[in-house]
N, C-alpha and C positions, 0 to 999 in steps of 0.2 A: 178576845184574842183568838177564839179558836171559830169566829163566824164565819158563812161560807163565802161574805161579801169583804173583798180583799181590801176595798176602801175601808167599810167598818174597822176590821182589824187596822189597818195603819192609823186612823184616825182616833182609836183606843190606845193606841200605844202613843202615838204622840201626845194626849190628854194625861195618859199616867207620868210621862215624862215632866210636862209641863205642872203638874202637879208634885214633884219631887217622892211620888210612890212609894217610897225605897221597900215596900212589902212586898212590890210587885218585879221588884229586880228578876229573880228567879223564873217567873211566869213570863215575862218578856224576851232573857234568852232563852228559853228553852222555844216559844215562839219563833223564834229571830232563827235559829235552827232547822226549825221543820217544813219555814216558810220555803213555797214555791213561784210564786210572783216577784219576779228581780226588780219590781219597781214600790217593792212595799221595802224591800230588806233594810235600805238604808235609814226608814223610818224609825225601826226600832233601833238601830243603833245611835239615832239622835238622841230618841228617847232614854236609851240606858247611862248615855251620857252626863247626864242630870243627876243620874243615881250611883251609887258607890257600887262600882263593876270591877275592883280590881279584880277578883276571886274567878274573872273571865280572861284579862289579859292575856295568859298564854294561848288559849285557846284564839281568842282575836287575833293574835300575831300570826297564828299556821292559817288561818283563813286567809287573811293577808297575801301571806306566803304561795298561797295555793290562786287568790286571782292573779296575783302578778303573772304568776305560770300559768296563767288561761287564757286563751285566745277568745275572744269575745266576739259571736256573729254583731254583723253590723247593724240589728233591729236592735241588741240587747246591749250594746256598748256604754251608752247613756248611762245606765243604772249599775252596771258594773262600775262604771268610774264611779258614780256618785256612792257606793257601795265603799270601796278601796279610800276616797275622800275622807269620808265618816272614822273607816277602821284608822286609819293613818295620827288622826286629830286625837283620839281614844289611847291610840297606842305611847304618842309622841306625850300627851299630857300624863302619861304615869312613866315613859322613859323619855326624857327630855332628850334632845341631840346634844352630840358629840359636836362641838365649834371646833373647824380648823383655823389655825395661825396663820396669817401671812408671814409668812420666811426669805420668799425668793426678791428678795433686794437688790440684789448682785446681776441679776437676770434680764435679758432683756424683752423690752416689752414694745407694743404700738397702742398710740392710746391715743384718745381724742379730746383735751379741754375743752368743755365747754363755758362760749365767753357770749351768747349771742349773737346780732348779728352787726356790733359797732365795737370801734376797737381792739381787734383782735391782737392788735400789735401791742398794745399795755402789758399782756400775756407773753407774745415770742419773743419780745424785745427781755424778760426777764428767763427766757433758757438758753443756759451758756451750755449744755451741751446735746448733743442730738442732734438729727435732723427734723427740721422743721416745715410745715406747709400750713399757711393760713388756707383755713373753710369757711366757709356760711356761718357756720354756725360754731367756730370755735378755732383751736390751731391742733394739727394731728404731728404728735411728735413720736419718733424713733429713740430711743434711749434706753441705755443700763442704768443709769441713774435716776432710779423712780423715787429718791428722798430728794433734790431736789424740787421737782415737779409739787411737792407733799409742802414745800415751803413756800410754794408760789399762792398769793392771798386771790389774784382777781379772775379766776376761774371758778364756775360753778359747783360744777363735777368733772371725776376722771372717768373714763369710760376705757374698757380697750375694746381693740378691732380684735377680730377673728382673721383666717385665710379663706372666710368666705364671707362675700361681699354682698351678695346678692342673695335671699330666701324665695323660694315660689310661695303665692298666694294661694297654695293647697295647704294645708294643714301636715295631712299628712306626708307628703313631700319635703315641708320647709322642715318638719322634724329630723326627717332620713338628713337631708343636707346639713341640719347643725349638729346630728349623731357622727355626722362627715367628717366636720371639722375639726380642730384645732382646739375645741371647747374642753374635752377633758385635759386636754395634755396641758392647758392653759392653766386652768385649776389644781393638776400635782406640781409643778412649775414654780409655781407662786406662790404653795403652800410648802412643798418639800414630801407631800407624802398623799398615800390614794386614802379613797373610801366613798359615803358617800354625802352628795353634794347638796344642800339645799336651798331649792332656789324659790322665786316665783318668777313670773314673765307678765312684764309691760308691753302694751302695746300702742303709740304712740302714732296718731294718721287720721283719715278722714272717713276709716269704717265706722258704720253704725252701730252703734251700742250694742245689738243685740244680736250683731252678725260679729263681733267681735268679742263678745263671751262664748260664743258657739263655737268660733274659732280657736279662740284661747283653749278653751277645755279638751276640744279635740288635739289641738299640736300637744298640750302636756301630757296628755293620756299616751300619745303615741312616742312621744320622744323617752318619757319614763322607759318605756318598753323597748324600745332602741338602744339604749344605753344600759339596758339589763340594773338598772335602777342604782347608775352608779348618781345619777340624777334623780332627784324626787321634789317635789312639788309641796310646798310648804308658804301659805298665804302669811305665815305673822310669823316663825320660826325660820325668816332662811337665812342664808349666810351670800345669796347674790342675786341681781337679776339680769334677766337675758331680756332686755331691750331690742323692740324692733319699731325700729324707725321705717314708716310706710314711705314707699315713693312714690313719684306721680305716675309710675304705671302698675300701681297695685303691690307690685315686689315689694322685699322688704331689707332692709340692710342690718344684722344683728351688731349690738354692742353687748358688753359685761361690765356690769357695774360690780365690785367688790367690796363688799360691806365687813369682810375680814380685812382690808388697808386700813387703818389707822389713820383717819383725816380729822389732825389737831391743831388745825388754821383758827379755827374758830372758837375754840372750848372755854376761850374765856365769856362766850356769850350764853351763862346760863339764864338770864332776864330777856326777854322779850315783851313788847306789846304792839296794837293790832297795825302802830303806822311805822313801825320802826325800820329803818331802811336795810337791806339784805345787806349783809356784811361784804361779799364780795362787790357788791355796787359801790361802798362804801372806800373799799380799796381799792377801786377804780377812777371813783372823783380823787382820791387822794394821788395817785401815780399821775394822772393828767394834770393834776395841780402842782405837781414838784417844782416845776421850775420857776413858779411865785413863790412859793413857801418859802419863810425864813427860818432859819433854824434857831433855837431860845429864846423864841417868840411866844408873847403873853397872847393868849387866848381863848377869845370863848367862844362856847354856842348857845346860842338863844334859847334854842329848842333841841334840846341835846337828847329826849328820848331815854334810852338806855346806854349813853355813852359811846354809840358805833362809830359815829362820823371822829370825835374826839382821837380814840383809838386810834385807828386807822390812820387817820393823819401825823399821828404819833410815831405810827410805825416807820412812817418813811421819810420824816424829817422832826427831828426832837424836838419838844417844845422847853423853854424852862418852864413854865405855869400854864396851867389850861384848866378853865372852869364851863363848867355846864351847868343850865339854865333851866326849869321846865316846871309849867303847872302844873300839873301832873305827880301829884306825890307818889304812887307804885313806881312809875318810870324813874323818879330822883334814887329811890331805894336801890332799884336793878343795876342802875348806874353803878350805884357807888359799890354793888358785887360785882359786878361785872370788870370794875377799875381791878380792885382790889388781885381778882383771877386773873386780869393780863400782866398783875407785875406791875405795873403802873399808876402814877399820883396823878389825882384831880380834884377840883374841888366842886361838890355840886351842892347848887342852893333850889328849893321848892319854891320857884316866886313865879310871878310874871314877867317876860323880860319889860315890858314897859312900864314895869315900875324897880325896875333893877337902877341902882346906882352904885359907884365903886369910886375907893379914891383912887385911882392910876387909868388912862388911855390904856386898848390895849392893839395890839399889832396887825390881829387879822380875828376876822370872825368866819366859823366854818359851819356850815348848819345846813340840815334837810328841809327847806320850809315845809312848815304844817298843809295837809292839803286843807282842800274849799269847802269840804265836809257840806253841811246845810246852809252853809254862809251863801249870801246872793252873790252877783257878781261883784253891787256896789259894795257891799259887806268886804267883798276881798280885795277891793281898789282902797278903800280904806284902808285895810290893814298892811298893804305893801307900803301904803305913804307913811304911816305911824310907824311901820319896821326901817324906811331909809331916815324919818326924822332920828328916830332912837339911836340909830345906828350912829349918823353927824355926832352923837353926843358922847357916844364910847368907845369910838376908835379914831386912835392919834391919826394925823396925818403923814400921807401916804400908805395907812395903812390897807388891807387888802380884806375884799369880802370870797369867799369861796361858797359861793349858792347854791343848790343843789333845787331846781323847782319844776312844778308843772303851771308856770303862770308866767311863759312868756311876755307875753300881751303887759301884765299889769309892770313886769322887772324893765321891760322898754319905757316904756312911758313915765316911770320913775327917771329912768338916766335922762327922758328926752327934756321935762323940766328941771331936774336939780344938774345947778354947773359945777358941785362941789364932788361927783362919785365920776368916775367914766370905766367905760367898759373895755380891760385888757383882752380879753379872749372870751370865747363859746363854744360850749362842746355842744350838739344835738345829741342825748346820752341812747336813743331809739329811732328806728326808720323811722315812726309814726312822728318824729317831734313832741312828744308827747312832753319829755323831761329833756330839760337842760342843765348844761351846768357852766356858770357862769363866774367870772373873776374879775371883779370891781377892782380899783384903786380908789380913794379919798382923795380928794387934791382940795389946796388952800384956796 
């Protein structure tokens, strides 16, 4: 630690690190101390990190204290951030933050759902107040009433706007301009009181990886320092992020994601597995199906997954009985947690649905088809002709199928031989056509 080659030394301290040293604590700050090369310092504090350093804390926190209040030439900035990076992680894992509350309910806000870019109206057709405008990529609503918004299922995320629309593709610029805005006042606002904020920042667009870390690190370092550190930079501790959506002339448009909101649309989904369809997708086949849907209608699903599609269609038109299907023993388990946390009855059985039998027809069957996985194509022409024969077998007549697939091609060619299913409507659920969703009837 004390050689006159600045590499040696970093590369000894990070070895003692990596070897959990703790004899060597001592020898290391005092090291970390007397060091003069701004691009070794951050090393040893990785290093001491590994080691029980409380007995430094105070001391780490006035270092801190003291870069924040230092203006950094622009050869040495690099390593002073990565410097202040290290102390921050050091300081925050032996004092945790301080989480604020969202409070400001009453308040109002602008904000963006986002829905993709199909549908958007499933979404503004369910806010009764505000004003509204369909996007690309969502619906931007004006409202005081942010618990409604909280109870709408078929949006992504909430997002708010800022009063600045536009960021320069300078770093240091785009900082000054979000130090500009509306971003802190947004934050006491919404919470009811100051301090300080911790965030991290997305960056979302068509820069290159490594122009967009370079990026990222310099707007935080500068906007940190802007905002007199009412803002602080926190990768796995923060309470929001500052979203900038790239445009097609480089600018950038800032959103606020709020991770202090309470979004408990979904929290009966503690089971997932790897095909299970997004819950909001889920409430979106379900809202475009409403007006087939019967209400205390017996039903199942084949391939029920973790109970989402079951759900979801529950939610917007009651069933009396609804069973779920799946070979899949983890997903029948998640299922029946999953029921259990929405409040809600179902019955799920671990079978195949093609060897499923029941005594009663049932009314409608609602289900994600399994994708094509390793199956061929003929593999999956098969399997859509054993799914419409199964199907003739367990649902009464006139009953309705609610499909959710990416196999166009094989659901046509079913309706175009069998005269017994025909086809009530078609959603394209993606520009791409990728996924549909589709609504059979049974006829005699």
């Amino acid at each position: 630690l004390e050689h006159e080659d600045a590499k040696v030394r970093k590369n000894t301290a990070l070895i003692l690190g990596a070897l959990q040293a703790e004899e060597a604590a001592d020898a290391l700050y005092e090291a970390y101390q007397r060091e003069t090369q701004r691009f070794v310092k951050s090393d040893y504090l990785i290093a001491l990190s590994n080691l029980n350093y409380e007995k430094f804390v105070p001391e780490l926190e006035q270092r801190l204290k003291d870069l924040e209040a230092y203006q950094p030439a622009e050869n040495e900035e690099k390593h002073v951030r990565e410097e202040m990076t290290a102390l921050r992680k050091m300081v925050s894992a032996q004092k945790p933050h301080k989480h604020h509350v969202f409070r400001g309910y009453q308040e109002s806000y602008e904000v963006i759902l986002t829905t993709g870019r199909m549908y958007q109206e499933v979404t503004e057709r369910q806010i009764k107040k505000g004003e509204t405008l369909r996007l690309k990529s969502g619906v931007r609503v004006k409202t005081k009433e942010i618990r409604e918004l909280l109870a709408i299922p078929t949006y992504r995320e909430q997002l708010f706007l800022l009063n600045v629309r536009t960021l320069s593709p300078q770093p240091e610029q785009a900082a000054q301009e979000l130090a500009d805005s509306n971003l802190t006042e947004l934050l006491k606002k919404a919470h009811g009181t100051e301090g300080t904020w911790y965030f991290r920042l997305g960056i979302h667009g068509r820069m290159a990886l490594d122009k967009r870390s370079e990026f990222a690190k310099k707007l935080v370092f500068s906007l940190e320092k802007k905002t007199e550190y009412q803002l602080e930079n926190s990768t796995s501790d923060y309470e929001l992020e500052i979203r900038l959506m790239e445009k097609s002339d480089g600018t950038f448009l800032p959103l606020v994601k709020l991770y202090t909101l309470p979004d408990k649309r979904f929290d009966y989904r503690k089971n997932t597995i790897a095909a299970s369809i997004r819950p909001e997708q889920a409430a979106v086949v379900a809202a475009l199906a409403r007006t087939y849907l019967r209400e205390q209608a017996q039903i199942l699903d084949p391939f029920c997954g973790v109970g989402t599609m079951l759900l979801e269609r529950n939610r917007v038109c009651p069933a009396r009985v609804m069973y779920g299907i799946d070979i899949f023993g983890k997903a029948i388990n998640g299922a029946r947690e999953n029921t259990k946390l929405a409040g809600q009855n179902a019955y799920y059985i671990n079978r195949d649905f093609f060897a499923f039998t029941h005594e009663y027809l049932f009314d409608e069957i609602i289900t994600n088809m399994p994708d094509r996985g390793k199956k061929s194509r003929e593999e999956q022409d098969i399997f859509y002709k054993r799914f419409f024969e199964k199907t003739a077998e367990v649902l009464r007549e006139n009953g309705r199928i609610i499909m959710y697939s990416n196999e166009k091609n094989f659901v046509k060619k079913q309706l175009r031989v069998r005269k017994d299913f025909v086809l009530l409507q078609e959603y394209s659920m993606d520009e791409k056509e990728i996924y549909n969703l589709f609504i059979i009837e049974k006829r005699g």
